[in-house]
C-alpha positions in Angstrom: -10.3 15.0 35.4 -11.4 15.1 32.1 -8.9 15.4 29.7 -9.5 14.7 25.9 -5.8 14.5 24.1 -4.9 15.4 20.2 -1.3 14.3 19.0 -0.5 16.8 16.6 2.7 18.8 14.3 3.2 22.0 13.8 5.6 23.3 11.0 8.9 25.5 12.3 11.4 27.6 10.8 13.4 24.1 11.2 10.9 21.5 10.3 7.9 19.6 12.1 7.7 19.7 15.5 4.7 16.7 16.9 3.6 17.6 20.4 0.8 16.3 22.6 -1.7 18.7 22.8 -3.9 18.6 26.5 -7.5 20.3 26.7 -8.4 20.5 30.6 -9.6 23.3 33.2 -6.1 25.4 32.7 -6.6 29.1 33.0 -3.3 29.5 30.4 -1.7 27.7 28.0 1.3 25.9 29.8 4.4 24.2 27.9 5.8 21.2 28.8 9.2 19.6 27.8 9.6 16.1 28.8 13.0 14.1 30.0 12.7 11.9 26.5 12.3 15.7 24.7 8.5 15.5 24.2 6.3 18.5 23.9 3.5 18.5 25.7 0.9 21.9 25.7 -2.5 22.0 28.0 -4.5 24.6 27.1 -8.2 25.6 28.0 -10.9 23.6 26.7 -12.2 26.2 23.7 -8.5 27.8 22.4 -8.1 27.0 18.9 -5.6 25.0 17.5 -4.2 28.5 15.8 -3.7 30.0 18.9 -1.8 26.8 20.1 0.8 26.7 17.1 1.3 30.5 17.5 2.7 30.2 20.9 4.9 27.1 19.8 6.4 29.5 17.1 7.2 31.9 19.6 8.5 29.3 22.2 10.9 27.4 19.2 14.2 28.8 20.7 13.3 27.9 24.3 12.0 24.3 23.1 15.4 23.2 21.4 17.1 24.5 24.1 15.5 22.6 26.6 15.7 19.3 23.9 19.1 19.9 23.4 19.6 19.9 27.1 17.7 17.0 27.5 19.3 14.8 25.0 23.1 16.0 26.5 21.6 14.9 29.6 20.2 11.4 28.3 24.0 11.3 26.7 25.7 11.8 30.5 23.6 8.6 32.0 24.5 6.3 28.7 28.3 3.9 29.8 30.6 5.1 27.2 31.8 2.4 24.5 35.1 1.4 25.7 35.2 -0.5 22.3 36.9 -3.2 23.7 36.3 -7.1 22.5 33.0 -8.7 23.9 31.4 -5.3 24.5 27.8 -5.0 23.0 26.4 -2.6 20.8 23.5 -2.2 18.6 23.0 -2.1 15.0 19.6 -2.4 13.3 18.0 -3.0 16.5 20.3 -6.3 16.9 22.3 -6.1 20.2 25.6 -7.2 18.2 29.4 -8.4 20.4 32.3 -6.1 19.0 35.6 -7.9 18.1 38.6 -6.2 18.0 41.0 -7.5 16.1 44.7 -6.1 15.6 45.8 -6.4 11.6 47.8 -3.6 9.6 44.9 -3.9 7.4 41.8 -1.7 9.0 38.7 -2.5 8.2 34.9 -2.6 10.3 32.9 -5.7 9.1 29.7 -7.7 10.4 30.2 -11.3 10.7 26.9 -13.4 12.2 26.2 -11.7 15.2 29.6 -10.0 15.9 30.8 -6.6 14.5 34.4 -6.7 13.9 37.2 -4.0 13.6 40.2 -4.5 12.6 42.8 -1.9 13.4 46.8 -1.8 13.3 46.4 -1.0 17.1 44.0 -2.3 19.6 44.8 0.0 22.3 44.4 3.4 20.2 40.9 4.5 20.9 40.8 7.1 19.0 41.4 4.9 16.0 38.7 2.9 16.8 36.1 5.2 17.0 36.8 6.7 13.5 36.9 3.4 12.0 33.8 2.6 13.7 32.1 6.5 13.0 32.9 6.1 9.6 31.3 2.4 9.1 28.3 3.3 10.8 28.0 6.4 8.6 28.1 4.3 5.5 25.7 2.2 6.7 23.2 4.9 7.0 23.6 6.4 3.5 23.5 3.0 1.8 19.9 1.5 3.9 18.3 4.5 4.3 19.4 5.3 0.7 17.7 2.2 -0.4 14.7 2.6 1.6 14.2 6.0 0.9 13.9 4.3 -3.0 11.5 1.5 -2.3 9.0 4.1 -0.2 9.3 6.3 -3.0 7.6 3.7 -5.4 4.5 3.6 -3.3 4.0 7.4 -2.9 4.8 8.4 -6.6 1.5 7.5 -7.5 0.0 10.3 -5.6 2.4 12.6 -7.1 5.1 13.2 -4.7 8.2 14.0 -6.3 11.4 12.5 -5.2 13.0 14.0 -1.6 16.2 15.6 -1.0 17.2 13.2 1.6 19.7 14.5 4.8 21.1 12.6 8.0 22.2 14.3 11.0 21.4 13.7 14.6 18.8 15.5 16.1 17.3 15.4 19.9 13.8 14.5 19.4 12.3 13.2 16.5 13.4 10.5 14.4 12.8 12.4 11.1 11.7 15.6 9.8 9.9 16.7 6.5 10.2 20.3 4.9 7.6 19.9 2.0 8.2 23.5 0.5 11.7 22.5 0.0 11.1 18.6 -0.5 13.4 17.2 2.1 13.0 14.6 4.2 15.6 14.5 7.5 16.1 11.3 9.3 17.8 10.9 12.4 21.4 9.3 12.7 20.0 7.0 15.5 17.6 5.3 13.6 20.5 3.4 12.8 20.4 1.2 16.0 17.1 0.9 15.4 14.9 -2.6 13.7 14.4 -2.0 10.0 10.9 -2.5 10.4 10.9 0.7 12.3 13.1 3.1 10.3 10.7 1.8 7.6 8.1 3.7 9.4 9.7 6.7 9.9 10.6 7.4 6.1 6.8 6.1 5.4 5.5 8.7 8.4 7.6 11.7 6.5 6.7 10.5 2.8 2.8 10.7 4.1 3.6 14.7 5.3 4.2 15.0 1.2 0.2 14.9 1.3 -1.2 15.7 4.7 0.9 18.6 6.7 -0.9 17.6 10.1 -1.7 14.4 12.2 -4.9 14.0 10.5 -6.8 11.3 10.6 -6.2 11.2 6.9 -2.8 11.0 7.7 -2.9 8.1 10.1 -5.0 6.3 7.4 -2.5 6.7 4.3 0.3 5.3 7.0 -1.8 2.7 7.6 -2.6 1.6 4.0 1.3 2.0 3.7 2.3 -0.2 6.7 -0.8 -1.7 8.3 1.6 -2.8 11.6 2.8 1.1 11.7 1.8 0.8 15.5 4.0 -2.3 16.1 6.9 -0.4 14.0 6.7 2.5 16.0 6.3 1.3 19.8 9.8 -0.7 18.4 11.3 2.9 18.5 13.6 3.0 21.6 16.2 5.4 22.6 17.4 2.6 24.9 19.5 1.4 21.6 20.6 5.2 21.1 25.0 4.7 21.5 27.2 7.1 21.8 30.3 6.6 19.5 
């Protein structure tokens, strides 16, 4: 079967949404949501792109729902940290051993390839997530803070103006750009993810400053940007993705 393939965004009431869009012998449009969250639409061979992006408007609620489900789903199937010494767990796409350590002083430090928490008492759990929650939380507003910065440099030539930046987890894209209100989401994952690769995503939002769609445009500023984007991106896993 023939099937010629666009990857393309459309903008919702709650950001960019990228599906794959499918031209084959369909009678109807048909809406896909995939186990990792993607959207995929096939529609007939002449339907205009319009038409497409009109029906994903009126299918938002139903496609977060089924994300949302989705991603609780991906959460059953991942071990839960027991956050116990020796145990591995990612940060910056480096598969790090926790230590535990027991110390009236608290504190969540790296230290080579070990990330160490010190807490008053090893057995509390509870304690140990916090400590842990809160590290990993200041970790993502200080790099992606500073990469936000360095991005900006190369786009401010063209004129974009500097983002509103938030962090909060969402189920299936790794950022978000809202150009009317210049704010750029990224994902809370990203976290566990290479550098090289959260790199991308800010780079992949910045570019929306200037093209709204997948254009091939778009793929080219990316390009100029990062000309390894592909390599960055296929390092993208939700296989790092901990719950904590």
């Amino acid at each position: 079967m023939n099937v010629k393939k666009e990857y393309r965004e459309v903008r919702l009431s709650t950001g960019s949404l990228p599906y794959t869009l499918e031209r084959k012998k369909v009678k109807n449009m048909i809406l896909r949501i995939k186990l990792d969250g993607s959207v995929w639409v096939s529609v007939p061979k002449r339907v205009p792109v319009y038409e497409v992006e009109r029906f994903l408007r009126k299918e938002e609620e139903y496609i977060q729902r089924r994300q949302q489900y989705y991603e609780r789903e991906r959460e059953k199937k991942r071990p839960p940290l027991r956050l116990v010494d020796g145990e591995q767990i990612y940060y910056l796409g480096r598969l790090m051993t926790l230590r535990i350590r027991e110390w009236p002083l608290e504190a969540v430090w790296i230290e080579g390839e070990e990330l160490c928490i010190q807490v008053s008492d090893s057995e509390n759990l509870e304690r140990k997530k916090e400590l842990l929650q809160n590290w990993y939380r200041d970790e993502m507003q200080s790099i992606f803070s500073e990469l936000v910065g360095q991005v900006y440099q190369r786009f401010e030539p063209y004129g974009v103006e500097y983002p509103v930046v938030k962090i909060r987890s969402m189920t299936s894209r790794w950022g978000s750009c809202t150009p009317q209100k210049k704010k750029i989401t990224l994902n809370s994952y990203l976290i566990f993810q290479p550098l090289p690769s959260i790199e991308y995503v800010i780079v992949h939002e910045f570019a929306h400053f200037i093209h709204l769609n997948h254009s091939k445009d778009f793929w080219n500023m990316v390009e100029q940007m990062l000309p390894d984007y592909k390599m960055r991106k296929r390092e993208l896993s939700l296989d790092r993705v901990q719950g904590i």
